[in-house]
Phi, psi and omega in degrees: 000338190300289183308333180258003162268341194284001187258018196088345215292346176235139151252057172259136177284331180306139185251166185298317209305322175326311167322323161323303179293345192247167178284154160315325203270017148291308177302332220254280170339314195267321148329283175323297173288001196245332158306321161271012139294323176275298181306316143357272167312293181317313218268320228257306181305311206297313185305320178309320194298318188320343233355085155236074170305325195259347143312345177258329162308301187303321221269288232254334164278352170251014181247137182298340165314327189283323183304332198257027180221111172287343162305269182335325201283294193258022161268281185322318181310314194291333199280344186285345202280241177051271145011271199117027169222108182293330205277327185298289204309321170305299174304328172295302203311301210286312197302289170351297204300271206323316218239335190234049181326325200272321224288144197253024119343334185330306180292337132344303188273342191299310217280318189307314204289330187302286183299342156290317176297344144336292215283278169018292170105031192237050137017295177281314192270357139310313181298294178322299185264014154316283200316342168285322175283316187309325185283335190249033168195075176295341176264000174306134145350277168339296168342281179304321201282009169261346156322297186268004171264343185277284182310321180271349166309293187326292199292282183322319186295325192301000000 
């Protein structure tokens, strides 16, 4: 369970070890929600791989499971940019950022939010959260390509 909360799938504080401690039908309960959250994700990825963004959008915008998962959250974003609607996906985006500090996808998700105010044509604040992500995972992938997406921000602006 440690590993599927550091990876988003719940934004719940209850921890596993608590579980020990609780009634079975909590526990059960708490199973249950975490089975259905995987299941999600697999139908909803599956649809991405597929791109048949918007059956994997409908899938991931009716279910109440998504607002409380920074996975699921930037499963959704990617099916808007998919789409073709960046200004959703940006919103989908900010929230991730805003709500989900921890998650650790974070740089990931940053760099995507980067390349939509691109597409935008929002130029300064693409730059801006490049710079954000570089500090806070500077040895990243992520990292390096924001590197070079900041010189060529550079170079165009000029």
């Amino acid at each position: 369970l440690t590993e599927l909360q550091l990876r988003g799938v719940l934004n719940y504080s209850e921890q596993p070890e608590s579980l020990l401690t609780t009634s079975a039908a909590t526990r059960d309960t708490y199973l249950d929600l975490l089975k259905a959250v995987a299941k999600l994700r697999e139908d909803a990825e599956q649809d991405y791989r597929d791109r048949n963004f918007a059956a994997a959008a409908a899938k991931l915008e009716n279910s109440p499971l998504t607002t409380q998962n920074a996975d699921l959250l930037f499963l959704f974003a990617q099916c808007q940019i998919g789409l073709g609607d960046n200004v959703r996906a940006a919103e989908l985006i900010e929230k991730i950022l805003d709500e989900f500090p921890a998650f650790e996808g974070r740089t990931r998700v940053r760099l995507t939010y980067g390349l939509v105010l691109e597409d935008a044509g929002k130029y300064e604040r693409a730059i801006a959260e490049y710079r954000k992500l570089i500090e806070e995972a500077p040895d990243s992938v992520e990292a390096q390509t924001a590197r070079t997406r900041i010189q060529q921000l550079d170079q165009l602006t000029r």
